[in-house]
N, C-alpha and C positions, 0 to 999 in steps of 0.2 A: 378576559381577552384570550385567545386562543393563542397555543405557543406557534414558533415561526413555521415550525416542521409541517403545520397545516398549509400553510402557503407555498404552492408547488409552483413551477415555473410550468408546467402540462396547463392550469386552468387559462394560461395566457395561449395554449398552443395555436387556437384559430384566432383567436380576435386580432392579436397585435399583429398577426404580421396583412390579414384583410383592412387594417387600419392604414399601417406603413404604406401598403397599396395603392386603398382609395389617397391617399397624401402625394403618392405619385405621380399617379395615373391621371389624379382632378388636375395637374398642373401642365399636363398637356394640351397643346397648342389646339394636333388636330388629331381624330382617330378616325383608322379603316374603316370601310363600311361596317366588317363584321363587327366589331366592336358597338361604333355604335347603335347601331340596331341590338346587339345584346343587351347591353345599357338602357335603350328606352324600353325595352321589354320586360327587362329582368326584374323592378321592384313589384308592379305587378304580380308576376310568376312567382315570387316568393310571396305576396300576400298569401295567393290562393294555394299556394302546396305547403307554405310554413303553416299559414292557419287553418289548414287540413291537419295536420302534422299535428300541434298544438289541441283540436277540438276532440283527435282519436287521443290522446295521453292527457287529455284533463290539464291543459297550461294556460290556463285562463291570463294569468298575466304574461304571460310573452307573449298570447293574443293580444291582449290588448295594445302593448308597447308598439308590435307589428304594424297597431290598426293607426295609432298615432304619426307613427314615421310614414306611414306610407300619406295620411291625409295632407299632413305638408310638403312631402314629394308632390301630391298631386296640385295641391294649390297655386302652386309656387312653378310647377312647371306650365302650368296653364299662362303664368305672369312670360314665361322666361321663351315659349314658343312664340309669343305675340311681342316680344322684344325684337327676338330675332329674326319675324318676318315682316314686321313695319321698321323697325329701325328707332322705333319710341315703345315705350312703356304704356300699359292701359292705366286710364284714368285713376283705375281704385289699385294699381299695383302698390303703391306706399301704403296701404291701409293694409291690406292684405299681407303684404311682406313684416309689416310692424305687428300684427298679431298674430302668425305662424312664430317669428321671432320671441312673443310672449307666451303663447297658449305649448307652443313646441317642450322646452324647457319644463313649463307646470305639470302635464300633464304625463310627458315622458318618467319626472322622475317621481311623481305621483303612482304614476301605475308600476313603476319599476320596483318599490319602496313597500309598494302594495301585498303584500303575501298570500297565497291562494286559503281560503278556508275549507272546512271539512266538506259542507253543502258544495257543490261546483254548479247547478244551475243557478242558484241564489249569488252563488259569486261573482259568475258572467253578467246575470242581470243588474246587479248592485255597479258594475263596472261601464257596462253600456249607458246603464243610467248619469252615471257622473259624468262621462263623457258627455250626452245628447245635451243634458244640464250646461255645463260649461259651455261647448260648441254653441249649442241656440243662445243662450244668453251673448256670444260674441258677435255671433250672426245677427242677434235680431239688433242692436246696440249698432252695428257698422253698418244696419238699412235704414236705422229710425236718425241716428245721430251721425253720419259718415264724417263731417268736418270736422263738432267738437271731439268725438272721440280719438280725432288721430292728431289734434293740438295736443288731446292730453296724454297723446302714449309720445308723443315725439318730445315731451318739455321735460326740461333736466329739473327733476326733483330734488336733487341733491348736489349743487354744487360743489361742494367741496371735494366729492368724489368720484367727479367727473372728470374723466383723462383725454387726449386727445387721440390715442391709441380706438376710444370707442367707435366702432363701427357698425354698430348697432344702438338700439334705443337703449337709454340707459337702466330702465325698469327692465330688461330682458338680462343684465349681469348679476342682481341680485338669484333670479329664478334659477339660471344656470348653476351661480355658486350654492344655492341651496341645495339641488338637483343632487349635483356633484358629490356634493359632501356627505348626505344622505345615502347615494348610491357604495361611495367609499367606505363607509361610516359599515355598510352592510355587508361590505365584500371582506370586513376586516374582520368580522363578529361571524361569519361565515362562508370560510373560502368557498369559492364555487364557478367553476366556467362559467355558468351563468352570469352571475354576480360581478365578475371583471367583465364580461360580454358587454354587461348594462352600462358601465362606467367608461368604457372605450368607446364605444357607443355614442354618448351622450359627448364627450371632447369632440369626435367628429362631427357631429352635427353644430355645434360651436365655431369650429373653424371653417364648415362649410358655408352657414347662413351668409357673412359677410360677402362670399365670392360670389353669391347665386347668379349675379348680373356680369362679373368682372372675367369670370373661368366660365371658357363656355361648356364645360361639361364638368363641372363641380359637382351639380347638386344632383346629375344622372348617377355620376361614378361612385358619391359617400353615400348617398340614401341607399344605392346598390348594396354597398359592401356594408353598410351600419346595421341594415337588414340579414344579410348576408350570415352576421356576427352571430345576430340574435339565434335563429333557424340552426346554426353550426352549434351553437351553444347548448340547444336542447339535444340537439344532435351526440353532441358530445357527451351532458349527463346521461342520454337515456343510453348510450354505451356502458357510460360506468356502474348505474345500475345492474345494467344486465350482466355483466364481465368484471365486477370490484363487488370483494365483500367490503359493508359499509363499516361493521367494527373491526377490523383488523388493516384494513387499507391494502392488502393483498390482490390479486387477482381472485377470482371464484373459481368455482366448480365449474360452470358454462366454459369461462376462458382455459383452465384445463383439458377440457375436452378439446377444445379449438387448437390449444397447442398440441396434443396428442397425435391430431391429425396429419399436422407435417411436422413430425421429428423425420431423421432419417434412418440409415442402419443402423447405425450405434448409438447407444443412449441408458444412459441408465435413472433409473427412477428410487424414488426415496419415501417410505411413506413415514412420516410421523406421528408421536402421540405422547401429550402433557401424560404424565405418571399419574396414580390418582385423582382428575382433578372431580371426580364426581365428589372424592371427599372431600377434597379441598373446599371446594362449591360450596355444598353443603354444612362447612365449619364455618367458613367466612362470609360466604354469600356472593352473591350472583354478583354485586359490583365489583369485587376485589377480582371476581373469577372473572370478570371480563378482562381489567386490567391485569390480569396474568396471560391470558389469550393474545392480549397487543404488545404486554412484553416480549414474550415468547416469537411472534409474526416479525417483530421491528431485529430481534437477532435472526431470524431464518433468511429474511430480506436479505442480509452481509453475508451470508455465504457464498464462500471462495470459490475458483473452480469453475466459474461459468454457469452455478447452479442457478436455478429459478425458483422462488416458493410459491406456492399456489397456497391458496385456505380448502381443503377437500370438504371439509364438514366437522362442527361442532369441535372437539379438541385435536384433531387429525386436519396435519398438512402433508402437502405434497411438493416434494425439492427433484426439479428438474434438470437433468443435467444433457444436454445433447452433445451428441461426437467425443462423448467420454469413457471411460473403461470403471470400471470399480475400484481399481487399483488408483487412479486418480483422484477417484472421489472422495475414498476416506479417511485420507490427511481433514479434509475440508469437514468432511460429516463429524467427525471425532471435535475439533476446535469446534463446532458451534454446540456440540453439546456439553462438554465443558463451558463453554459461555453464559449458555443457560443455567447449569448447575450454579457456577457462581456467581451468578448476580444474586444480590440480595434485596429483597423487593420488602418497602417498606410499608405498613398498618398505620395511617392517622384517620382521626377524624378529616372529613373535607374541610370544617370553618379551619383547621390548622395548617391544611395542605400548602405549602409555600407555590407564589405566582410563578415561578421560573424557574429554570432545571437549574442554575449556578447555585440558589440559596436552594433548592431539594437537595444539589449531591454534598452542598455542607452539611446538611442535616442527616443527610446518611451517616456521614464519616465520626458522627461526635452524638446520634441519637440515642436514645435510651426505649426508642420506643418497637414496638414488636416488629422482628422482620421475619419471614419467612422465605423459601427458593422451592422450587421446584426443579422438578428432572423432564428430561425424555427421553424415550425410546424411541428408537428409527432399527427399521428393516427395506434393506437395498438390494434390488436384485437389477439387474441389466439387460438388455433383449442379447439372444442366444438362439441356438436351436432348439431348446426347449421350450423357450415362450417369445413368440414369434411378432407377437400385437402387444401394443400399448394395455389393452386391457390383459391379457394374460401378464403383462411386467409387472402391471400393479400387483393383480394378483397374488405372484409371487414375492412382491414386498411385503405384502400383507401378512402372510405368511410367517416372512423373516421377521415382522415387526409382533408378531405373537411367538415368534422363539424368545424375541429381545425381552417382552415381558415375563414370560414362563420362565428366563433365566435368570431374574432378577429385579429386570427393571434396568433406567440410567447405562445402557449402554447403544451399542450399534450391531444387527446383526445380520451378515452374510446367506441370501438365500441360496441353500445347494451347498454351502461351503459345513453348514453348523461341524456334519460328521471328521471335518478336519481340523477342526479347532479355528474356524475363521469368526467366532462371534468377536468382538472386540469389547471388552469389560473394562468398566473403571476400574485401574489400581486403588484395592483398598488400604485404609492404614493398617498397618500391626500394631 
């Protein structure tokens, strides 16, 4: 199980509050033209530019989820136009509302659950196929058998856990609770905007089915927004792809750049570098060296002062600090490398590694088994009349962060100042 620190309150940032929304907005009475005309238009318009979206980034299963929401938006609204303009329901509306309420659920969280594989045209077709598969098989079953088949989806198969709360068929709670639990089950073993998208998702479309008939714009406003979730949510990863390194959970290189652009006059830059860790690396190996890199990222993150960490590349980050002076900053730069020196980062095998940080940091305090720390160097320079761009700042961090090593290593040091004695060194013992 993944610790809690993976679970961010950001992968909920689009879904829940487009949830809260549609939860609102479906329980109004009446809406402006513009609205609903946006409404009737809008699930459409995200089929076709979400699963534009989706076919250019290879997201087979969010198309597919996409294709599923919208076939019951459409079914369902074909029932709820012919409601609203005879004042009765069509003949087959109970058949139809009873298997969107069963195939909805199945295949939502079928496809949700579904993981893309390496092949992606074999994946799309294997996905289309279950679909056509299921769909025909309910379609041909409600032309051939229209009456017994909807005795048998309407009759309570399970008395005893049947509640009067049901307002739906009772074969459609089990599918839901499966759905659900599936989807959660997956969001928990891998946070992911995605992943909570799927699951807010799926509660909306639960509390919407019962209204379809009772709220006259229920099932316009949630298939809107349930859609809405999905399309944000890729939306959203392929931000953090682009803008987050994946092992260190930092910003990137891109998003440095991005911020570079609007700093203002004043600002000063920070570049950093783990001490040795080629040898490190190389002693211990790439796994431990990653876990040094995320130790290392997760103290630069707490940096006081208004700093920013960015991940630059390979053992080099970059602490951002805008509308500050140098003099400000190196209280802050000074404590985080001290923090890094001392932490003491502990060597187990993984079958030993304890589940939780409470029993890890017992085991730090009383272990016997190998611990190792590392250092780093940082060189800080600030924009000035000497280096006037974000790129010449670095630069001249660069700079100071090759005085910091050429003087030892484990310290901090001032570009422009070295000739005054501005490097800043760990006091050593005597």
């Amino acid at each position: 199980m993944p610790r809690l620190a993976a679970y961010r309150p950001g992968h909920l940032l689009t879904s829940l509050p487009l949830l809260l929304a549609g939860l609102l907005v479906a329980r109004l009475g009446q809406l402006n033209e513009f609205f609903l005309s946006l409404f009737n238009v809008l699930p459409t318009l995200l089929l076709l530019l979400g699963g534009a979206f989706c076919i250019a980034y290879g997201r087979q299963r969010e198309l597919a989820v996409l294709v599923v929401a919208y076939l019951a938006y459409f079914l369902l609204d074909i029932q709820v136009d012919h409601f609203r303009e005879q004042g009765q329901v069509r003949g087959d509306a109970a058949l139809v509302f009873h298997l969107c309420s069963l195939l909805l659920p199945l295949l939502y969280g079928l496809f949700g659950a579904w993981r893309e594989r390496s092949h992606l045209l074999q994946d799309l077709v294997a996905r289309a196929a279950v679909l056509l598969a299921i769909g025909g098989t309910a379609l041909a079953l409600a032309r051939r058998f229209p009456e017994a088949l909807q005795a048998w989806l309407v009759t309570v198969h399970w008395p005893l856990w049947h509640g009067q709360w049901m307002n739906l068929i009772q074969l459609a709670y089990p599918l839901f609770l499966l759905a659900g639990v599936l989807l959660l089950v997956q969001y928990l073993r891998q946070p992911r905007p995605l992943h909570a998208a799927l699951f807010l998702g799926l509660l909306g479309q639960l509390w919407m089915l019962p209204k379809v008939f009772i709220l006259p714009h229920a099932l316009q406003v949630m298939s809107s927004l349930v859609m809405l979730m999905l399309v944000a949510a890729v939306a959203h990863e392929a931000y953090q792809m682009a803008f987050r390194d994946e092992l260190t959970g930092l910003p990137g290189r891109r998003a440095l750049n991005d911020r570079l652009e609007r700093l203002g006059r004043n600002y000063v830059l920070a570049m950093t570098d783990v001490d040795h860790f080629k040898k490190f690396n190389d002693t211990h190996g790439h796994d431990v060296g990653d876990q040094v890199l995320r130790l290392v990222a997760s103290l630069l993150r707490k940096v006081g002062g208004g700093g920013r960490a960015y991940r630059y590349g390979g053992e080099e980050f970059t602490l951002v600090f805008p509308g500050k002076s140098i003099e400000e900053c190196l209280p802050h730069l000074e404590a985080v490398r001290q923090a890094i020196e001392s932490y003491s980062l502990q060597l187990r095998d993984k079958q030993s590694r304890p589940k939780d940080d409470q029993q890890g940091r017992s085991r730090r305090s009383g272990s016997a088994a190998q611990s190792v720390s590392v250092t780093i160097s940082i060189g800080v320079a600030e924009r000035d009349a000497g280096q006037r761009t974000p790129v010449e700042v670095i630069k001249a961090a660069d700079q100071a962060l090759y005085a910091a090593k050429g003087g030892g290593r484990n310290r901090v040091s001032v570009h422009g100042q070295r000739r005054r004695g501005a490097v800043r060194v760990k006091p050593q013992p005597g």
